[in-house]
Structure formats: C-alpha cells, structure tokens
N, C-alpha and C positions, 0 to 999 in steps of 0.2 A: 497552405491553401486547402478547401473543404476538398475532400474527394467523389469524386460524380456520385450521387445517391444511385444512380441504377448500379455502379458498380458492388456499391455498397450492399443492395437489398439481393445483387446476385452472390455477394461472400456470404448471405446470410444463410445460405443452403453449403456451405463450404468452410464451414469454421473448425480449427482443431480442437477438439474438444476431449480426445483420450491419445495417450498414447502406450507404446508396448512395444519396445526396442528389444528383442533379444540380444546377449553376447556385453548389453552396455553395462552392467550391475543389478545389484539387489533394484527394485522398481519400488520406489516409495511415494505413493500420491497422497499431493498437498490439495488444498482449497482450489488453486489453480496452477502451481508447478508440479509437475511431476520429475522427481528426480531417483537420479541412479546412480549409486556409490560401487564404488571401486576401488580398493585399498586407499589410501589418502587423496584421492579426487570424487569429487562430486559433481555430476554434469546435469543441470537442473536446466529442465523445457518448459519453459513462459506453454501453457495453452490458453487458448481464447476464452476459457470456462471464469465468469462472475462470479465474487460470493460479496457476501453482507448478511449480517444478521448471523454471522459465522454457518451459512448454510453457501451451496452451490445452487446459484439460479437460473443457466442457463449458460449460454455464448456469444458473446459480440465478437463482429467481425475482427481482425488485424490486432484485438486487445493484444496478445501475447507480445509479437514483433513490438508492438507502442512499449511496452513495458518494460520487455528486454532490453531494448537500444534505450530506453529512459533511462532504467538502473545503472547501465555499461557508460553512461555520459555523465553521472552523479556518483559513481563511483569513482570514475579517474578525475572529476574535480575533489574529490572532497582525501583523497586518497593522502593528503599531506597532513588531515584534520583527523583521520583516527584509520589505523590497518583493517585494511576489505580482503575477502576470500577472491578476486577474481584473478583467475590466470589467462582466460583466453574466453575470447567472445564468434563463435567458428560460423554460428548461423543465426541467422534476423530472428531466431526464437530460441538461442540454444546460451546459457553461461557456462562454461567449466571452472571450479574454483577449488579452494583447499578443502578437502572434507574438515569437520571440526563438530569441536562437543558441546553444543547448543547449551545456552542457560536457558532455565525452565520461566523465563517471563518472559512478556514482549513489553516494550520498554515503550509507553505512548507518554507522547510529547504535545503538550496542550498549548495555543499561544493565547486562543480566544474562548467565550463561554459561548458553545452552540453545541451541536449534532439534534439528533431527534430520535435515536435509541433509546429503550429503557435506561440504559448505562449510562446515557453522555452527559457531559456534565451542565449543561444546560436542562436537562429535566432533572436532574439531583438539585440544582440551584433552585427552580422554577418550586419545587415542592416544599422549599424552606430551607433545604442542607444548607450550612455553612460549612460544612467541615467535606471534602473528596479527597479521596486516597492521603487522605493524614495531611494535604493542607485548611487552612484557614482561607474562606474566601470573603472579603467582604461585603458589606449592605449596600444596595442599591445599584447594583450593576445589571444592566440590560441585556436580554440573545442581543448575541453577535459582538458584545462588548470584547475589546484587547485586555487580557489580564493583567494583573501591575506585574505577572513574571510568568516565563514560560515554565510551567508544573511538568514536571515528570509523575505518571497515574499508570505505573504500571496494570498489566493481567494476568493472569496465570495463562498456561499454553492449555486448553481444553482440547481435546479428540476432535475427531473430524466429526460435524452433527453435534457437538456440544458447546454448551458458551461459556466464553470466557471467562471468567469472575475479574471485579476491581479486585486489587487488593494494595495495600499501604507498603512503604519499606518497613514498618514494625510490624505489620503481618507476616512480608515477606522472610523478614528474618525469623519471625516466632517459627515459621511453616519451614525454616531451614531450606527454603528454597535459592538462598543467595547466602552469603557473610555480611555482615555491614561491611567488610572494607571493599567486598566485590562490590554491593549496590555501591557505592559511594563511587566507584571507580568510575562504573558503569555511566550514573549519574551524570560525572561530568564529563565522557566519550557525548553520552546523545545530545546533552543542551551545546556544545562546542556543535555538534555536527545539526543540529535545528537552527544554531543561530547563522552558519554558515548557508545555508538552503534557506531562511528568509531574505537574508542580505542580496543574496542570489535574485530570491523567484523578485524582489522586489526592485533591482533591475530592467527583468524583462515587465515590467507592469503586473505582478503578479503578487498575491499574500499566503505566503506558504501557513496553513492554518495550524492544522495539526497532522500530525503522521506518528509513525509507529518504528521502532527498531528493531532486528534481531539479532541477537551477539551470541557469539562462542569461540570455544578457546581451540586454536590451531595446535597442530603436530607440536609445533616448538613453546605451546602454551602462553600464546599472543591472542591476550583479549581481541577479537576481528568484528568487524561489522561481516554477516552475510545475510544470502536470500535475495532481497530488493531496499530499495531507497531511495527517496521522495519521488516515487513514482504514484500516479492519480489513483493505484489499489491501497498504496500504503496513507496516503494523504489527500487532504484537502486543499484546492487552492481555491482562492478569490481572484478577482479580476478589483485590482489596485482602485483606478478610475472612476469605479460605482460605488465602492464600498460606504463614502462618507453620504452619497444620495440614497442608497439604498437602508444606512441606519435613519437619516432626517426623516424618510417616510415612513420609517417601521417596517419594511420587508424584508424578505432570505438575501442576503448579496450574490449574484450572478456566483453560480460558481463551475468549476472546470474540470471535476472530478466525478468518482463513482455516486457523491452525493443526490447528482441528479437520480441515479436509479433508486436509491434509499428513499428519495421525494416521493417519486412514482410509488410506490410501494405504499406510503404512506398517507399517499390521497387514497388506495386501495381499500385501507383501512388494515395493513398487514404490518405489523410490526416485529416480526419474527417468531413466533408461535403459529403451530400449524402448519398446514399446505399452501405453499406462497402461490399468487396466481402466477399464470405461464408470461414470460416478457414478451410483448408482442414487437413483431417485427420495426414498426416504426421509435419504439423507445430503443433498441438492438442498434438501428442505426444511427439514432441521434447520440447514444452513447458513444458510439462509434467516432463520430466527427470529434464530441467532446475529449477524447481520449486522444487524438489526432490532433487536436488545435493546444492543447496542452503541451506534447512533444515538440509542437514546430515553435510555441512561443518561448519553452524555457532552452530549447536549445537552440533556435536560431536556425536549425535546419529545414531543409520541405523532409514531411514524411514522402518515402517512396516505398507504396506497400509494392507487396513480393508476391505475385499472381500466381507460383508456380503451386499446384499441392503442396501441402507441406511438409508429411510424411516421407512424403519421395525426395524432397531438396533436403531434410534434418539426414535421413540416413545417407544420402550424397557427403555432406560435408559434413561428419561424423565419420567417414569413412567404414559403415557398415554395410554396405554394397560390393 
C-alpha cells in the first residue's frame, strides 16, 4: 500500500545519506552502500543516497530499507540458482556477507532494446549500431521491443564519478580483465539467475527488464553473487498488464523502477555530463512510493518502514553501543 505522502515529504528531511561506524572496519563508500570489511566479513549499509548516470544525486526517502530487504528476498530465492555472499540480515538497512575478491566487471543483463543513456542499447540501436557488446542485433526492431535472447553487455567497474565503459567478452579478455573460461562461467551464473527473476517478476505481474550483476570469488574460491540483486537500483521492471498497450500506442511502458528518475532528468535535458539539477522533493517522493510498490508487488509483503533514526537503530543492532 502507498505510504501517507505527509509522512513521506517528512523522511525527506530525515534520510540516511552517510554513514561513519567506528570499531566496524576499513569504511569503503559505494554509489549508495557504504561498506566495512573486517577480516573475511563484509557488512555493507543500504543508505538512501540515488545515483544514475554513475554519479550520486541525492536521497529518497526509505530507498535503503526497500533495497536491503529486496536483495535479502531475492537472495534466499535464488540461493539454489548460483552461491550469494549473505550470512545474516541484522537490520532493515544493514547485510553482513563473505568478504570476497570482486571481478573487475559488472555483468548487465539485457532482456529488451530500451534505456535512454548515451550507453543503452537502445540509443546505440536508434543510431544504426547493429553490433553491442560483440552481439549481432537485428533489422527492424522497435524501443521497448523483447530481444530474440537475453545479451549478457557487460562494463568495466569505473571509480566513483567516472563511467563505465561497454565493453565485449573479446574486449574483456583482450583487457585480461577476465579468462574466457571465467566470462563463460560467469555468463551462464547470470542468464540462469535473469531467467529465474523474469519467471519470477512475471508472476507477480511484472517484466524483469534488465539488471546488472556483481560476482566474486569467496575465501574457499566459490564464484558468489554479492552487493545486491534484482533490486529497482540494479534493474528495470515493467508493469506486465500495459506493456503490449503501451508498445500499440508508441510510448515508455509504465515502469517501477529508478527509471522514473533517469526520465525526470531527461525531460531536464541532463543526461549525465555536468551539474545534474537538484531532485526536488516531489520527484524524492514519488520515487519513493515507486520503490515501495515495487518491494510489496514482487514480494507479496506490505512494506513497513522503520521510523526510528537510523543511525541510532544500525548501531543498536550491530551491537556498537
């Protein structure tokens, strides 16, 4: 169910947006986790901080908790379909999982031809490309069309403030950033783990579009999924029901993820170069619900956000008090 907008427009003055745990580890901030290693545990905080355009733009409300408990619900299903880092889920914003030694790509999983980034493969299509990340696409296929197969289009992992590059598996190998028999491994860990979260989102009425992976190898050197997954930062969903009315008329298909704020952005005229404009409160909270009605439709739960400050309740149950 939506959550009262007054409540909404009051977390927007109350959003976790840094954190700074002494005693918990090394402090490594992500785009929007901030995590802290500890000889082989990693305990990473969901905070409410946006990014897109691989920049941070800001904070919406409860994001973190939404993504946490998304990851923690798509983790223990998928948990039979390829090994996850998570050991324990202690707070509505907090995972503790295996530390592990990260491969240098992020592994995106393409089902449809859309986005509206310079990179997406819908503007490489729209320009002529036939050829993204070393497949063959063919003639006459429309935004928003289903591809004849879900493309694996990896990136390379860019610094925080820098972007990403495409890049090909014979890139990837030339660039020695993988083996062929790792990417090939890899390869089929994420299409087993994409086609599991379509079958899924498409259940609850839902079109898992596309999302992103990230893999590395644990203590016992066990390829693992960690970080997040098929949560609304890592992916796209569509709303099932409009989809085939929304391609007959030619428009965007309703959708339930951060997309919406990449839209905004892009009626802006900001496409990631530059000084993004500031989010104003009302896109903050319409994100907000979107990121909410997402959680409650693929798990079947009500969200119940957690009013308490959050700093004060992570270091409760962290036991750093």
């Amino acid at each position: 169910m939506p959550v009262d907008p007054k409540l909404l427009e009051a977390q927007c003055g109350r959003t976790l947006a840094r954190t700074d745990f002494a005693g918990l580890g090394t402090r490594i901030e992500g785009k929007v986790r901030d995590s802290y290693v500890h000889d082989d545990r990693r305990t990473l905080v969901a905070t409410d901080r946006i990014s897109a355009f691989d920049r941070v733009l800001g904070t919406i409300p409860w994001k973190g908790q939404v993504l946490n408990q998304l990851a923690a619900f798509w983790f223990e299903r998928t948990r039979e379909v390829a090994p996850n880092h998570v050991i324990a889920v202690p707070d509505p914003n907090v995972t503790v999982g295996r530390e592990c030694r990260g491969v240098p790509l992020e592994f995106v999983v393409r089902g449809y031809l859309t986005g509206v980034t310079d990179t997406s493969i819908w503007t490489a299509y729209s320009r002529g490309d036939r050829v993204y990340c070393g497949h063959s696409l063919p003639a006459g296929l429309r935004k928003h069309d289903r591809l004849p197969r879900p493309l694996l289009t990896p990136t390379t992992k860019a610094e925080q403030g820098a972007h990403d590059e495409l890049i090909s598996r014979e890139g990837a190998i030339e660039q020695r950033l993988v083996s062929a028999a790792l990417y090939d491994r890899a390869e089929t860990m994420v299409l087993r783990l994409f086609a599991e979260g379509q079958q899924w989102a498409e259940k609850q009425g839902l079109i898992l579009v596309d999302t992103k992976y990230e893999l590395g190898f644990d203590g016992a050197g066990t390829l693992t999924v960690i970080d997040e997954i098929h949560t609304p930062d890592s992916s796209r969903y569509w709303y099932l029901d409009s989809y085939e009315r929304a391609m007959s008329e030619g428009v965007d298909p309703k959708a339930m993820d951060k997309e919406f704020v990449r839209r905004w952005y892009a009626e802006q005229g900001y496409k990631g170069d530059g000084t993004p404009p500031a989010l104003t409160d009302a896109v903050r909270c319409e994100a907000a619900q979107r990121y909410i009605e997402t959680y409650e439709r693929i798990t079947g739960l009500a969200f119940v956000p957690d009013p308490e400050p959050p700093l004060e309740r992570i270091r409760r149950n962290l036991g750093l008090v």
